[in-house]
C-alpha positions, 0 to 999 in steps of 0.5 A, a space after each residue: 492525577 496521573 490516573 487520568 492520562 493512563 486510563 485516558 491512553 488506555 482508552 485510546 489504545 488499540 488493545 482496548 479498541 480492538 478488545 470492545 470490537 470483539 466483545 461487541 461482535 460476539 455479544 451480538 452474534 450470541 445475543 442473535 444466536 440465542 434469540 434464534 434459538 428460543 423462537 425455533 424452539 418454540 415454534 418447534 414445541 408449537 408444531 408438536 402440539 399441532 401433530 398431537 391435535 391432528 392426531 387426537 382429530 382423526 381419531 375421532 373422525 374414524 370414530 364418527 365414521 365407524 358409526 360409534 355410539 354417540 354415548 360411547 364416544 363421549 365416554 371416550 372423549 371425557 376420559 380423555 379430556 380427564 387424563 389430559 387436563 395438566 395441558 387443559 385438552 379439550 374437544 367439541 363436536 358441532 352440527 352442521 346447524 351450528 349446535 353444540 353436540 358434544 363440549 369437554 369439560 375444558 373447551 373454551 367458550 370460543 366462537 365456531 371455527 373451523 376449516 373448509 375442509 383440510 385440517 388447519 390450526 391457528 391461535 385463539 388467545 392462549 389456547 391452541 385449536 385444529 378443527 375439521 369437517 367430517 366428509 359426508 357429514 354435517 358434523 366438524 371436529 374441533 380439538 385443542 389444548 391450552 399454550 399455557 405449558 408452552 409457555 413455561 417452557 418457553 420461560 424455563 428457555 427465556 431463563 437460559 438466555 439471559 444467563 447465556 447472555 449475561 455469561 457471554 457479556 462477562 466473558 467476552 471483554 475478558 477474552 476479547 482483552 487477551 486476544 488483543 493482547 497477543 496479536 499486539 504483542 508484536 505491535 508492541 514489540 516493533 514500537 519498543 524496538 523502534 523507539 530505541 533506534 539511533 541513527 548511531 544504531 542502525 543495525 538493529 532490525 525488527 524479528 520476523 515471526 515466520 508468520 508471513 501475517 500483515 505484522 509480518 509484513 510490516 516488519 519486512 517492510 521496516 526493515 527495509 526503511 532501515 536499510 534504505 536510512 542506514 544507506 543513506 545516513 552512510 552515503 551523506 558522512 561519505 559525501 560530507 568526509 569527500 566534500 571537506 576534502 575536496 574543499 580542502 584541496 583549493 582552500 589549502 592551495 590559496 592559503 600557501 599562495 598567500 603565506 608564499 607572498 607574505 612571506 619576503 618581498 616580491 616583484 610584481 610579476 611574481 606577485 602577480 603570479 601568484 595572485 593567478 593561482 589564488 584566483 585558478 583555485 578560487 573558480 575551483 572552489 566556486 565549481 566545487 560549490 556551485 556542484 555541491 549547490 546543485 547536488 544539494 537541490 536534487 538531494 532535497 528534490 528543489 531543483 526547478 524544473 520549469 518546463 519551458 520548451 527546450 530546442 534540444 538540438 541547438 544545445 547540442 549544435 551550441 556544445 559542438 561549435 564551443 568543444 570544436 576548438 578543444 578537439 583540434 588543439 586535443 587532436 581529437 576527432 569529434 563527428 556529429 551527424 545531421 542533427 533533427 530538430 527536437 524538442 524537450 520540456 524542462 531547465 534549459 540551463 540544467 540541460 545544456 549543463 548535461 550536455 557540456 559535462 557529457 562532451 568534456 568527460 568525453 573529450 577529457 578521456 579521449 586520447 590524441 588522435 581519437 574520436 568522440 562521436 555524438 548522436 540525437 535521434 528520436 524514438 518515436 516507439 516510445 516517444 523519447 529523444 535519444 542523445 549518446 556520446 561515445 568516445 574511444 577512450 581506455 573504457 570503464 573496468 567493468 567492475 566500476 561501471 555500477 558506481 560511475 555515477 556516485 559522487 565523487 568516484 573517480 576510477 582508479 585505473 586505466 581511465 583516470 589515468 588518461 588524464 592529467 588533472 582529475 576532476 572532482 567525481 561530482 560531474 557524471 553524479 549532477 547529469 544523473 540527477 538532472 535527468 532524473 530531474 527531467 523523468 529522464 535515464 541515463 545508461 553508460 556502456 564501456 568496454 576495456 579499451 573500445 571506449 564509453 559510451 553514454 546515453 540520454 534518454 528524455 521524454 519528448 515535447 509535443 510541438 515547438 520543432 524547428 523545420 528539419 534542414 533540407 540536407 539530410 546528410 549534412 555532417 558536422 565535424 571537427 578534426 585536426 588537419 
């Protein structure tokens, strides 16, 4: 029984499809090559004859002309007829009355042919004539022989062939079953290698050969899908490591809360107290999980984008009027020139998401008596809206900007250290994948110092803008007295 499945797999492999393929278009080509070769062969033999006739022919015409004796030559033609008989050599000579002059010994008993004039041949039966009339003469010349010897050879050929054939039938399977074999050697290798891959073991990757074939190439491109697995499998242990901890933080804080209240008796305003901070942590952890919610939705590419008509600058005009309050107690500067009226297709949630983190970062790191600046225009060359925000905050060290939008990174110095309570890490990370959500980009330029700026860029919406206000130079800012 388990003969059947091997030989069932065996049929179905590519080894053997590849092996039948080859066998089939050699056999085929030598099969045509073959059958070629035996029709020009006789063909060939054929045309020979025809020159040995033609020649045999105008030999006797010469005679006629030179007036021979009518005895002498058809001495000479018997003689002839004699010496030639293995191939069945005849002539006869026919009047312009259609009586028979002269006839060998092995003429056919043929109807009279012959040509207008010229010298021409054809194929009566097995025999094979050339006939012609004598200029200025009421004589016409018919010479042939028998194809019987054309024939035998042609058999003799026909024999080769089919030996040649069944020779090429054996051989090809055979052939075509090693070559299969070597150039699936490498297939067989990339399965084997492949199948005793682990997501443990990701360091393995397939040979290259150097060949630069198609094999080649399939390799290259493998291990490029391990590369891009193993980056991925080591960025999910780094954001499940980040996440526990992160959680961790609020659950260990509830916790100490409790045991703090149930540890002795309290008044009730420090019960009270303590009941503030357990629910501080609790929208803590709530942030924390909605973020890793909304992360997880991208990751897995089911954040819904509805693409409902987004009046892009009333989310920005809604930021300002809400973030205006945080600026001044912060006294900080926040200016935003006239706004244009826009339009974006997408998650109207999910944007003003982008905008109010894009404003609080800001903000966040902006020291006392700075200025944070946000911009929306519209780049009508390649049909975007554009929306920065730009602070004048410590700035990115250059050598962390690459990694601002990885999760859960938080710089080391000198920006985090403007702040007093560090954020998660995972706010810079959900803009990116929301843009990314919206076929949007999103860059981050920073200088040591100068401050951050972070640009939007969005595709924009046809239709649906509100009317540009009739001041063009209206400003709207929010400042400290």
């Amino acid at each position: 029984m388990p003969s059947a499945p091997s030989r069932k797999s065996f049929t179905r492999s590519l080894r053997f499809r590849l092996m039948v393929w080859n066998a089939a278009v050699v056999v085929v080509t030598a099969c045509v090559t073959l059958v070629a070769l035996r029709e020009g062969v006789r063909i060939t033999l054929i045309h020979e004859l025809d020159q040995l006739l033609w020649e045999d022919l105008r030999e006797i015409e010469i005679a006629l002309n030179a007036h021979e004796d009518a005895t002498t030559l058809h001495e000479q033609l018997d003689r002839k007829d004699a010496g030639h008989a293995q191939h069945k050599w005849f002539a006869s000579l026919i009047g312009g009355d259609g009586k028979v002059r002269y006839q060998s010994k092995h003429a056919p008993l043929a109807s009279v042919w012959a040509s207008d004039g010229d010298a021409s041949a054809r194929t009566e039966s097995e025999w094979r004539l050339t006939a012609r009339a004598v200029p200025d003469g009421d004589v016409i010349i018919r010479v042939g022989a028998s194809l019987e010897s054309i024939h035998a050879d042609v058999a003799r050929l026909d024999q080769f062939v089919a030996l040649a054939a069944c020779g090429v039938l054996l051989i090809a399977p055979l052939c075509g079953y090693w070559l299969a074999g070597r150039a699936t050697r490498p297939l067989a290798q990339i399965i084997a290698t492949t199948a005793g891959l682990r997501p443990s073991q990701l360091h393995e990757r397939l040979e290259i050969r150097g060949t630069h074939d198609e094999l080649d190439q399939l390799s290259e491109t493998f291990n490029r899908l391990l590369d891009r697995i193993g980056n991925y499998l080591q960025e999910r242990r780094d954001f499940l490591a980040n996440s526990a901890h992160e959680l961790r933080t609020p659950l260990a804080a509830i916790r100490s809360s409790i045991e703090v209240a149930l540890s002795g008796g309290r008044t009730n305003e420090e019960y009270k107290e303590l009941l503030t901070d357990i629910i501080e942590e609790s929208a803590s952890l709530e942030l924390l999980v909605n973020q890793l919610l909304l992360l997880s939705e991208t990751e897995t590419e089911r954040l819904k984008v509805d693409k409902q008509q987004v009046q892009f600058n009333d989310l920005v005009e809604k930021a300002m009027d809400m973030f205006g309050g945080v600026a001044e107690f912060r006294e900080i500067q926040l200016v935003c020139p006239a706004l244009p009226s826009v339009v974006v297709y997408g998650n109207q949630q999910h944007l003003r998401q982008v905008v109010y983190n894009l404003l609080d970062n800001a903000l966040k790191f902006t020291p006392a008596g700075g200025r944070v600046k946000v911009q929306l225009r519209v780049d009508h060359s390649e049909a975007t809206i554009v929306f920065a925000v730009r602070d004048s905050g410590p700035g990115i060290p250059e050598d962390e900007l690459p990694h601002v939008f990885d999760r859960f990174f938080q710089g080391s110095r000198p920006r985090a250290a403007a702040v007093e309570k560090r954020g998660t890490g995972l706010g810079l990370s959900i803009c990116q994948a929301i843009i990314r959500a919206h076929d949007g980009t999103v860059e981050v330029e920073s200088k040591i110092g100068e401050g951050t700026c972070i640009t939007v860029r969005l595709p924009r919406g046809r239709g649906g803008d509100k009317p540009t206000p009739s001041s063009q130079d209206r400003d709207t800012t929010f400042q400290t007295a």
